[in-house]
DRENPA-3360 file (N, C-alpha, C; in nm, 2 decimals, always signed):
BEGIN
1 = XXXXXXXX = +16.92/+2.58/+12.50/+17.00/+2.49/+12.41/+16.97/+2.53/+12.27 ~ +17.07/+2.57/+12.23/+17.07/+2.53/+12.06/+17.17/+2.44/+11.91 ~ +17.11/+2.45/+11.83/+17.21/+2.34/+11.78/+17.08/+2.18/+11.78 ~ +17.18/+2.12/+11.66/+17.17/+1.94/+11.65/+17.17/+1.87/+11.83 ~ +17.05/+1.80/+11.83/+17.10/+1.71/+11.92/+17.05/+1.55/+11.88 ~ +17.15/+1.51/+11.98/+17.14/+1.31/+11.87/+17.12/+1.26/+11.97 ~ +17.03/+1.14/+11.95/+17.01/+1.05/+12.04/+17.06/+0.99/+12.11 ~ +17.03/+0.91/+12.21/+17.11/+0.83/+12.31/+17.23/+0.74/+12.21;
9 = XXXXXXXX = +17.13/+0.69/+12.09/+17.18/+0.59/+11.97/+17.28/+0.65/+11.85 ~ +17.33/+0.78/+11.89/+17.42/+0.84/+11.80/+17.35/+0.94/+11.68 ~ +17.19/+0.87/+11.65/+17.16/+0.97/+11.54/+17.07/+1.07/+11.54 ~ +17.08/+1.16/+11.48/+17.02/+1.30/+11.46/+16.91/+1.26/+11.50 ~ +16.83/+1.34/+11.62/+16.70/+1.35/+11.64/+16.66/+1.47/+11.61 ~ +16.70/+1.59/+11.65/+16.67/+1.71/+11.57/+16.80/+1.85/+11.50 ~ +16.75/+1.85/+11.43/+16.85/+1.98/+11.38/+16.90/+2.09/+11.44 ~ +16.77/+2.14/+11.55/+16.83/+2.24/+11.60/+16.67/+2.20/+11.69;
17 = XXXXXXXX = +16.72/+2.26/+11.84/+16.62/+2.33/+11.93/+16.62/+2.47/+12.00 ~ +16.57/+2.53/+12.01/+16.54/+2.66/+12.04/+16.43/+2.70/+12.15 ~ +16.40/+2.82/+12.23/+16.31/+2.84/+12.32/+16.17/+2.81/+12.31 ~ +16.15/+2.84/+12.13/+16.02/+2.88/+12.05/+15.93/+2.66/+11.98 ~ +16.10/+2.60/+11.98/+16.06/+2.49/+11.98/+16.16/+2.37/+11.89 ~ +16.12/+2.30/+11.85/+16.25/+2.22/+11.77/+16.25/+2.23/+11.61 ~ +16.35/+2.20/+11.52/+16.34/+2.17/+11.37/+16.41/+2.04/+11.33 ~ +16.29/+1.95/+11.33/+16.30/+1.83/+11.25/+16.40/+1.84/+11.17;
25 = XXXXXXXX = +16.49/+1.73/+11.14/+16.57/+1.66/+11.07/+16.55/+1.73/+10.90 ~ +16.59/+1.83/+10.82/+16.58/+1.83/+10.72/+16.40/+1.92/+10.71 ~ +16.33/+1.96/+10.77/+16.24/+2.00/+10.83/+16.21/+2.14/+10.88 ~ +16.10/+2.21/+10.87/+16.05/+2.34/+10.93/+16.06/+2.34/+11.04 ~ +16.08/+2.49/+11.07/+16.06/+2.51/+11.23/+15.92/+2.44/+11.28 ~ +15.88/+2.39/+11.42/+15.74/+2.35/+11.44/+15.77/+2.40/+11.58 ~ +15.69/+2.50/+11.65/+15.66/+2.56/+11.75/+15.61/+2.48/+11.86 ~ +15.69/+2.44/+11.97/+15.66/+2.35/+12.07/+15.56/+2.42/+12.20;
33 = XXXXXXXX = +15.45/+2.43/+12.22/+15.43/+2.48/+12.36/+15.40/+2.40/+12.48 ~ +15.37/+2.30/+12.42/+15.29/+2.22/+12.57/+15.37/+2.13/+12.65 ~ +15.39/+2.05/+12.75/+15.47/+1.99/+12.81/+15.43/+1.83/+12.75 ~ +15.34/+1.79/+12.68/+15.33/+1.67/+12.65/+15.36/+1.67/+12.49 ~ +15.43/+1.68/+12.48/+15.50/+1.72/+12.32/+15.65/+1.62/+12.31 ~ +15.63/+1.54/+12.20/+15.78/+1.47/+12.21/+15.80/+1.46/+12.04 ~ +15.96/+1.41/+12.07/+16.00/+1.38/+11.99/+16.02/+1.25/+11.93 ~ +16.06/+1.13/+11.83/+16.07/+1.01/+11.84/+16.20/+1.02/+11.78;
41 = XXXXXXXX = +16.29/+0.90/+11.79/+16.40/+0.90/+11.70/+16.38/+0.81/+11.60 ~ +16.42/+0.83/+11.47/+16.42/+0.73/+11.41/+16.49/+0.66/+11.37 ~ +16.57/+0.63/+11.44/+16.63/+0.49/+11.42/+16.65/+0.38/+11.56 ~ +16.59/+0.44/+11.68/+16.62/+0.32/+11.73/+16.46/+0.36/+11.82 ~ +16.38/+0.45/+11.80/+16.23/+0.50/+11.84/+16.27/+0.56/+11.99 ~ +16.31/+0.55/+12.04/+16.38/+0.65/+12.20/+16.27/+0.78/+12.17 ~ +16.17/+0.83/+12.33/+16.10/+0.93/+12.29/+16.16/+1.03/+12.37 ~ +16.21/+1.13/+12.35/+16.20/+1.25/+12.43/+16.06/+1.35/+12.45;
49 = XXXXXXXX = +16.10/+1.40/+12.56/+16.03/+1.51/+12.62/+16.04/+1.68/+12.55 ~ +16.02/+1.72/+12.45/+16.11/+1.80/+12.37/+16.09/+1.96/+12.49 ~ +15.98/+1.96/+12.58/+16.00/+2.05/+12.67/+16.12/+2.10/+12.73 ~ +16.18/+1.96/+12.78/+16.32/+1.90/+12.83/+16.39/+1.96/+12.77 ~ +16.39/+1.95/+12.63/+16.52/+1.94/+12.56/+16.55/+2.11/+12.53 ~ +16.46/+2.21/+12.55/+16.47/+2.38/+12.51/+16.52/+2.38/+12.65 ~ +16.53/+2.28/+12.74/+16.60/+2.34/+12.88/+16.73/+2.32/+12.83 ~ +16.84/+2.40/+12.95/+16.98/+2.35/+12.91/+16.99/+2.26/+12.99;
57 = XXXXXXXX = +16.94/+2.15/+13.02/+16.96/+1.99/+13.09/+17.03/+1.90/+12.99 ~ +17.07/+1.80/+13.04/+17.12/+1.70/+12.93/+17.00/+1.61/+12.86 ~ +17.07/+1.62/+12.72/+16.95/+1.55/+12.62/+16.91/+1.41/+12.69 ~ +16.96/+1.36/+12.84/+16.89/+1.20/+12.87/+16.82/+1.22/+12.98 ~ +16.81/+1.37/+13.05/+16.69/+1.39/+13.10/+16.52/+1.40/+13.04 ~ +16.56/+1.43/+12.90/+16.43/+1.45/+12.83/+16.41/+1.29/+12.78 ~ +16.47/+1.18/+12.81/+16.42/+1.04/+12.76/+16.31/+1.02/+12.84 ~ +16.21/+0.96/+12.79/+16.08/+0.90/+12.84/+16.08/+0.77/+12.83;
65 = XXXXXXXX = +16.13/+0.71/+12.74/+16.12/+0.54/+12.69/+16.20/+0.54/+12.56 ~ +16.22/+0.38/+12.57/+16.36/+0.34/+12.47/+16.30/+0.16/+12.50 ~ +16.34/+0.15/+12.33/+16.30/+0.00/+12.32/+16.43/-0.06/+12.41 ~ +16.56/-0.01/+12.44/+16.67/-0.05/+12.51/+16.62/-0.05/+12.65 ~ +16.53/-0.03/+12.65/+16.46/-0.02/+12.82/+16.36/-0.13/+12.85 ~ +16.36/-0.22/+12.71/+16.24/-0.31/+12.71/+16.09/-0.27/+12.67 ~ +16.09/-0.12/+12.63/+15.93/-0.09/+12.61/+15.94/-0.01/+12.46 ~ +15.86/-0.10/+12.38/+15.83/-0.06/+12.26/+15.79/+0.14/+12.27;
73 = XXXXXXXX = +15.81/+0.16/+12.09/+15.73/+0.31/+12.12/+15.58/+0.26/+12.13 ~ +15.50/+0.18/+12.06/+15.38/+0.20/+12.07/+15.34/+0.19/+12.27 ~ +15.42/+0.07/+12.30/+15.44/+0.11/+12.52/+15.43/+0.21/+12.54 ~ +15.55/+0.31/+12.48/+15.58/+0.41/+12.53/+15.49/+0.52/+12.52 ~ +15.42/+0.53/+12.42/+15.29/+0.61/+12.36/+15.19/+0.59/+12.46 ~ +15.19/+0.47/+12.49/+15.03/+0.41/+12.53/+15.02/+0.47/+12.71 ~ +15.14/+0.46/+12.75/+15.16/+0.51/+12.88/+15.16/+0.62/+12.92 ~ +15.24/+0.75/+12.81/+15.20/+0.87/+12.81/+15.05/+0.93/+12.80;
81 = XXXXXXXX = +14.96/+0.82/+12.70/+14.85/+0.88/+12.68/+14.84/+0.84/+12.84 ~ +14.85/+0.71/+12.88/+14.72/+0.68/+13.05/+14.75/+0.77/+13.14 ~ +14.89/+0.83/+13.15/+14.89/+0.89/+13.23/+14.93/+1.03/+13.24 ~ +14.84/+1.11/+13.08/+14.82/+1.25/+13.06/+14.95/+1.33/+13.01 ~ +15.04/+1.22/+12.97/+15.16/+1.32/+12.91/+15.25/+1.30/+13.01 ~ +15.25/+1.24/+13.13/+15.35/+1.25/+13.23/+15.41/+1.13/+13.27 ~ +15.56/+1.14/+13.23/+15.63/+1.03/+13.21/+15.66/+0.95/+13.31 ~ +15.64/+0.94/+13.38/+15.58/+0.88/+13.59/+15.73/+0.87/+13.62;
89 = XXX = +15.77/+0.76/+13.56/+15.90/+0.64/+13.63/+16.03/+0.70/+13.62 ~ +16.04/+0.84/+13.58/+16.16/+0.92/+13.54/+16.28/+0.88/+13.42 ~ +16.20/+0.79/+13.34/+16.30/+0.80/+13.22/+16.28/+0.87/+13.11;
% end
């Protein structure tokens, strides 16, 4: 995948993704390697999986959590840490 991709909520989550990794909104390249690596959006906090997102899958397979889901980001954070980076429930 390359190119801007936007959030479930319409807005820019990153500028461009690539194999090597994503570039923030107005932002440097920053080199992604690990599978527990995400993105946040800022405007409605929705986390992606940015692993996900260098795949060519669609940008709502790389969602982890969304306050539209009922779970805050700090939830959403707190869950990834308990359970190692891995987003269990498949969102």
């Amino acid at each position: 995948m390359a190119g801007s991709v936007h959030c479930r909520c319409g807005e820019l989550l990153v500028d461009e993704v690539t194999s090597a990794g994503v570039t923030p909104t107005g932002g440097a390249p920053i080199p992604f390697r690990r599978t527990t690596d995400y993105v946040v959006c800022p405007a409605c906090h929705s986390v992606y999986q940015v692993d996900v997102l260098r795949g060519d899958r669609p940008v709502e397979d790389s969602l982890v959590g969304t306050a539209a889901e009922g779970e805050s980001l700090v939830e959403t954070l707190e869950r990834l840490l308990e359970s190692g980076g891995d987003p269990g429930d498949g969102r």
